[in-house]
C-alpha positions in Angstrom: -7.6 35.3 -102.6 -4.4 36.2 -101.5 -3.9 37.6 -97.5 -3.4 41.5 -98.1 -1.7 43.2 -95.4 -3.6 44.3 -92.2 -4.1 47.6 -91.2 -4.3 49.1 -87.7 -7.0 50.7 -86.2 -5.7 53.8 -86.5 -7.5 56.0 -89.7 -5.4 56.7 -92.4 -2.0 54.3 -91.3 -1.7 51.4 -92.8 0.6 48.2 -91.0 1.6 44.8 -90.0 -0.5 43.4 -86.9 1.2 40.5 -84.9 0.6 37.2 -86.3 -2.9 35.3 -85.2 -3.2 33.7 -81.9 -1.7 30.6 -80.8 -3.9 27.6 -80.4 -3.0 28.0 -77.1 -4.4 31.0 -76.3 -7.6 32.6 -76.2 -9.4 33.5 -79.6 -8.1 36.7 -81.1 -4.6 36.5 -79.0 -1.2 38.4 -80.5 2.0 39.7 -79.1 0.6 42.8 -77.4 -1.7 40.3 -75.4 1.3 38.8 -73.9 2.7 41.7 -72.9 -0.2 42.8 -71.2 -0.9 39.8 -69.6 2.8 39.8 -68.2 2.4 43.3 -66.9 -1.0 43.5 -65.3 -1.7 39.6 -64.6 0.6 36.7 -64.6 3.1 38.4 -61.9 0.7 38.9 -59.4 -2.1 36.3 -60.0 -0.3 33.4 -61.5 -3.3 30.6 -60.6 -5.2 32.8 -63.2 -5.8 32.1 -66.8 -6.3 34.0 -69.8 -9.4 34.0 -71.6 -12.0 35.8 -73.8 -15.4 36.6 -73.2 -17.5 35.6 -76.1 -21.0 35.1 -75.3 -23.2 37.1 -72.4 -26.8 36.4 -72.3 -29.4 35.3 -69.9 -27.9 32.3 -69.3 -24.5 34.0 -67.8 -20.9 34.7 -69.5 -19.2 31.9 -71.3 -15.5 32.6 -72.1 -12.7 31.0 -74.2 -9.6 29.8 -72.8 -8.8 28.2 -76.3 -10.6 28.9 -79.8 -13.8 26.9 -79.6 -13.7 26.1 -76.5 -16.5 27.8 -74.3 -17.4 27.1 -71.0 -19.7 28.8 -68.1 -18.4 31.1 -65.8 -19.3 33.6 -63.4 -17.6 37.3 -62.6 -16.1 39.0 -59.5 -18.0 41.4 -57.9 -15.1 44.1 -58.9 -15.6 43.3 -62.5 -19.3 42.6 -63.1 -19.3 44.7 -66.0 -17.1 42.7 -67.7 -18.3 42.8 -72.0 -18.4 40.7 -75.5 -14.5 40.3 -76.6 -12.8 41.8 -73.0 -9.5 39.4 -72.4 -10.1 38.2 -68.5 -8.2 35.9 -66.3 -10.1 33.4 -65.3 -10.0 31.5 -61.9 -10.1 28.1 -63.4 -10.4 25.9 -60.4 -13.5 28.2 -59.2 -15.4 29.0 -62.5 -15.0 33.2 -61.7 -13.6 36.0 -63.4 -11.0 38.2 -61.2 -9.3 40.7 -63.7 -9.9 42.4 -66.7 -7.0 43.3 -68.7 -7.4 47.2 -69.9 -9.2 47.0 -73.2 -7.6 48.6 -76.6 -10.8 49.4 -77.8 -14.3 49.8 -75.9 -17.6 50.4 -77.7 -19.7 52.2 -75.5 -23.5 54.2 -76.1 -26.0 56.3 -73.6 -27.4 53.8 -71.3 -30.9 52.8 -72.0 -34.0 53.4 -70.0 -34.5 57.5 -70.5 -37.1 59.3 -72.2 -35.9 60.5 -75.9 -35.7 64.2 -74.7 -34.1 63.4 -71.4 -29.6 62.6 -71.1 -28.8 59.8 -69.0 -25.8 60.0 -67.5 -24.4 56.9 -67.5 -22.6 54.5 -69.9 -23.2 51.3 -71.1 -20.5 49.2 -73.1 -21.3 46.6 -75.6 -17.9 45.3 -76.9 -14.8 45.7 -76.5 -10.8 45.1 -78.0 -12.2 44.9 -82.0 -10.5 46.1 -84.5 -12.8 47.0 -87.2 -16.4 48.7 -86.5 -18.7 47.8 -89.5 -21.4 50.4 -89.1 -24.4 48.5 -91.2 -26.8 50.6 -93.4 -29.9 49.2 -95.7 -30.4 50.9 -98.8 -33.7 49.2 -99.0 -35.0 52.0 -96.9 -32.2 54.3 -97.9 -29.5 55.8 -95.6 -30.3 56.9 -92.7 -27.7 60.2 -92.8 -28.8 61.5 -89.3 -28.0 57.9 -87.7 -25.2 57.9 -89.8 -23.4 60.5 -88.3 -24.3 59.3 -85.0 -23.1 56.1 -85.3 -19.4 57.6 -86.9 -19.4 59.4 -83.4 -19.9 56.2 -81.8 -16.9 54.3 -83.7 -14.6 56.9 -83.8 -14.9 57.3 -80.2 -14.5 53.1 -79.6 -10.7 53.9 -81.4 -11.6 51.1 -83.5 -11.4 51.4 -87.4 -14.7 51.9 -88.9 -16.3 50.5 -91.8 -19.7 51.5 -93.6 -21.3 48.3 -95.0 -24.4 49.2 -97.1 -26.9 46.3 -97.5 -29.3 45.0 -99.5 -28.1 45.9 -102.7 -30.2 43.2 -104.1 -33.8 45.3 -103.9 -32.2 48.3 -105.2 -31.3 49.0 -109.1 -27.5 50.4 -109.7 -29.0 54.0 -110.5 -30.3 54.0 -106.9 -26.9 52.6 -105.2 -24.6 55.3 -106.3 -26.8 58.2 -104.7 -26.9 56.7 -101.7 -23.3 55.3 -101.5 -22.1 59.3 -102.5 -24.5 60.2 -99.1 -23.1 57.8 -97.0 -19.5 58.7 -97.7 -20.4 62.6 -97.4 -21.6 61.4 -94.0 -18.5 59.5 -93.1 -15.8 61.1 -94.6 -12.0 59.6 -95.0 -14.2 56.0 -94.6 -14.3 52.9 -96.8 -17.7 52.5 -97.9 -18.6 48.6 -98.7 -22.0 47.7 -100.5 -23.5 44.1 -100.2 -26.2 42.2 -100.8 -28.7 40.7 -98.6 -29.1 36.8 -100.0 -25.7 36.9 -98.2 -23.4 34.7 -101.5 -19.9 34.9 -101.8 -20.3 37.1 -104.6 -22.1 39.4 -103.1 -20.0 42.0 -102.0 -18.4 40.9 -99.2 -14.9 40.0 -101.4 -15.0 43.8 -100.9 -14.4 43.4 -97.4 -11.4 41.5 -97.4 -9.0 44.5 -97.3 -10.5 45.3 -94.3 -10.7 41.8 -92.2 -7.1 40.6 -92.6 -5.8 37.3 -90.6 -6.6 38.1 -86.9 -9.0 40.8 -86.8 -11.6 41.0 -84.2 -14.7 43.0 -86.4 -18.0 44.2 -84.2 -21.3 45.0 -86.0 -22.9 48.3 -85.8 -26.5 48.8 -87.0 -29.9 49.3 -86.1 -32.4 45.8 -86.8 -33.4 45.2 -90.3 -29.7 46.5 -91.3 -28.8 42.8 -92.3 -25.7 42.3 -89.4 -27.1 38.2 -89.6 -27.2 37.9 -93.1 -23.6 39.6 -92.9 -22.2 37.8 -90.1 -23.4 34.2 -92.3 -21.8 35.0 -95.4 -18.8 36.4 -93.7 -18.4 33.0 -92.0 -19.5 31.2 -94.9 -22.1 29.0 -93.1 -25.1 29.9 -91.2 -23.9 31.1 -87.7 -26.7 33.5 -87.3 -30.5 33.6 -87.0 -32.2 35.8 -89.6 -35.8 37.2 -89.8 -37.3 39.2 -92.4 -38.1 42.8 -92.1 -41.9 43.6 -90.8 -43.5 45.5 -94.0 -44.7 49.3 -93.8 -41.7 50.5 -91.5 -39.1 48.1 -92.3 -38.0 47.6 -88.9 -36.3 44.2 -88.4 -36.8 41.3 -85.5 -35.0 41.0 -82.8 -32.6 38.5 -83.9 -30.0 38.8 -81.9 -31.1 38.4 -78.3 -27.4 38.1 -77.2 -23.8 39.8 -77.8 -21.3 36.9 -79.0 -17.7 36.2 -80.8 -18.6 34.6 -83.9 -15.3 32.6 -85.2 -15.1 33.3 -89.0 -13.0 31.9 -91.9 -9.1 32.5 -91.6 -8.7 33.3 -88.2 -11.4 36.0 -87.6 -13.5 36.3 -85.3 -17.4 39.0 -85.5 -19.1 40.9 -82.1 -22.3 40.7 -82.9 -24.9 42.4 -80.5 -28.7 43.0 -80.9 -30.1 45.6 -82.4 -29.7 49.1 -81.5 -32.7 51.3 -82.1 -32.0 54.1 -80.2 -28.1 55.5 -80.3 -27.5 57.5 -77.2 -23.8 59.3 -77.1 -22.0 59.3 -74.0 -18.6 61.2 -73.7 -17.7 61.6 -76.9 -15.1 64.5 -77.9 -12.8 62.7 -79.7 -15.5 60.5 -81.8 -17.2 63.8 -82.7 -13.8 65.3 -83.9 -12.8 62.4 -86.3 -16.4 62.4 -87.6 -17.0 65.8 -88.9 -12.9 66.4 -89.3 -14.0 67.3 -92.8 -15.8 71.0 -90.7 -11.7 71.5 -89.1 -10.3 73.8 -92.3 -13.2 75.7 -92.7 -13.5 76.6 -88.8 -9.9 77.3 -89.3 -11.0 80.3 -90.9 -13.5 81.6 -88.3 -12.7 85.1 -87.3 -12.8 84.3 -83.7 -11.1 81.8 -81.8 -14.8 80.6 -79.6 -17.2 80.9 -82.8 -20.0 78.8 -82.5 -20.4 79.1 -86.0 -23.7 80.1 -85.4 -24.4 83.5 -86.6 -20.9 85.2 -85.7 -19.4 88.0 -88.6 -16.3 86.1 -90.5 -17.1 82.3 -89.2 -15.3 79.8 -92.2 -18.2 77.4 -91.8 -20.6 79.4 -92.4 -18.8 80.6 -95.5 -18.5 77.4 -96.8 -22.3 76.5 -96.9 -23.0 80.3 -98.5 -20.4 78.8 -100.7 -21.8 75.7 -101.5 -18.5 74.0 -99.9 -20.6 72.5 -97.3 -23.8 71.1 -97.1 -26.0 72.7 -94.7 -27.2 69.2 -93.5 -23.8 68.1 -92.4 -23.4 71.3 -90.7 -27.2 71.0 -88.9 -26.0 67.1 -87.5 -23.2 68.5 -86.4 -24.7 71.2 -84.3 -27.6 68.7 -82.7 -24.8 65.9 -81.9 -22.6 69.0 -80.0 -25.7 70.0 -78.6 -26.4 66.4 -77.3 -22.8 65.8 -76.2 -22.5 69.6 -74.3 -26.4 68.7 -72.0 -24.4 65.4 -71.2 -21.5 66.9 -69.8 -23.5 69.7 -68.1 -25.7 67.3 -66.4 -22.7 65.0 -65.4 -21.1 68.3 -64.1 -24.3 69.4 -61.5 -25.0 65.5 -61.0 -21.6 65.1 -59.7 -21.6 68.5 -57.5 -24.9 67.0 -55.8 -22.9 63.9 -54.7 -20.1 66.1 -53.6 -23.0 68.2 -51.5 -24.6 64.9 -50.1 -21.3 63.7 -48.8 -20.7 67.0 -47.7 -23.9 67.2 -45.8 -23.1 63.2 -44.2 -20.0 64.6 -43.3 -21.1 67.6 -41.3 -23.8 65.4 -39.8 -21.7 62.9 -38.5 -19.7 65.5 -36.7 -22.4 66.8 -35.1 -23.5 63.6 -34.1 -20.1 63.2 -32.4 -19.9 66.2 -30.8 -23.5 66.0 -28.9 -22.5 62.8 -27.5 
């Protein structure tokens, strides 16, 4: 097959990307790179070396200074939280990480740990500088349209390109993949929507996918476990590169598999973030994501009455006329409002969290003063 032309990560514009890295440079490396690294890096630091992160486990970070070629290092205390795909320089001589070069693209979710009912306010990032986010649905258990939505939010917001890959088309009969392909693109509107099967052949759908993975691409995997992102990741690289465990049977919730985020190297100068599963998908900040994934609601709540309707209940609101209408489904507009909802308790919370650390350093402040004076 024939390279087609690669498109940028931005929706809707298609262009030329700089040619693919340099063998020697860091996997993933183009044009934009360089200037980067000559602005924030190589002036200042020039004992440093450029590198990739692509692996992060228990066992540390291993980076790439050339493709295929990992090695063990350690991070700087200033940048700890250092993530699958960042571009780093790298102390060679001491085996550490000292900069992070500012990412293009940052994948980021509602850190873990709080109860389902409760925000967290804090952010956790997963991968970073991809191009491509290939948000993975099964259609063995049908799509998940409420997670669906969620995860768009989640993309969008990376400013990566997104992708809906729906798998296992194997176990389902072509009457049955239509419905749900029609779902999943009234859930991700303006979006390429992919289907492929799970045995993971050449001819099984991923040819489709080709438009979307041109010569230097950096792709990350978006999906909850059982979604396939293995099987996927193998037949993308045509050779196993993955571990893959079946399904458990009666809530078809998939293994941990992936017990690590990595940089898979695919065929033609590609590379695939994998990271493990994601069962829970907690928003952070996400105003812009939320936008592009419901920009289909924008022309209707161009025709709200009032400039703050909450298209709620309010006399003259567009959205509302449009489900009346039959324009919009009411299930679109229900997501939309629990995803606001979600994202509006985050940023009220981050609001009085950060007026009580304002207060407390007041309070040290005024104490400390005190202090002074009664001496």
């Amino acid at each position: 097959m024939a390279d087609v032309e690669p498109w940028s990560s931005r929706r809707g514009s298609i262009c030329w990307m700089p040619p693919p890295s340099p063998s020697s440079r860091p996997p993933g490396w183009d044009d934009d790179w360089e200037r980067s690294w000559e602005a924030s890096v190589a002036g200042s630091q020039e004992d440093l070396h450029p590198v990739r992160v692509v692996r992060i486990d228990k066992g540390g970070i291993s980076v790439s200074e050339t493709a295929g070629s990992d090695r063990l290092v350690v991070a700087a205390k200033a940048v700890r939280r250092v993530v699958v795909g960042d571009v780093c320089g790298l102390d060679a001589e001491a085996g550490r990480i000292e900069s992070i070069l500012p990412r293009r693209t940052v994948f980021e979710r509602r850190a873990p740990g709080a109860e389902r009912d409760t925000v967290a306010v804090s952010a956790k990032a997963i991968a970073a500088n991809m191009d491509v986010v290939l948000v993975l649905q099964g259609l063995d258990s049908g799509v998940n349209s409420s997670r669906l939505a969620r995860e768009m939010v989640l993309a969008w917001e990376s400013r990566a390109q997104p992708v809906v890959v729906l798998t296992k088309t194997d176990l389902c009969t072509p009457e049955e993949i239509t419905p749900q392909r029609d779902l999943a693109s009234r859930f991700a509107p303006g979006v390429p929507v992919v289907c492929v099967s799970s045995t993971g052949s050449s001819d099984s759908g991923t040819r489709e996918l080709e438009p979307y993975l041109p010569t230097g691409t950096v792709a990350a995997l978006l999906g909850a476990s059982g979604t396939g992102k293995s099987t996927l990741a193998n037949a993308l690289a045509g050779r196993p590169v993955q571990l893959t465990g079946e399904v458990r049977e009666g809530d078809q919730r998939g293994r941990h598999t992936t017990t690590s985020g990595q940089m898979l190297p695919l065929t033609r100068d590609r590379w695939l973030i994998d990271t493990p599963g994601i069962r829970g998908v907690g928003l952070w900040h996400a105003d812009e994501g939320l936008e592009a994934a419901f920009a289909d609601l924008a022309p209707f709540a161009a025709q709200c009455r009032f400039a703050d309707c909450t298209h709620n209940a309010e006399p003259g609101c567009g959205i509302l006329a449009a489900v009346s209408d039959g324009a919009l489904p009411q299930d679109r507009l229900d997501i939309w409002h629990e995803l606001l909802g979600e994202v509006e308790q985050l940023e009220a919370q981050s609001t009085e969290l950060e007026r009580e650390a304002r207060r407390e350093a007041n309070q040290r402040s005024r104490r400390r003063a005190a202090g002074r004076r009664s001496r």
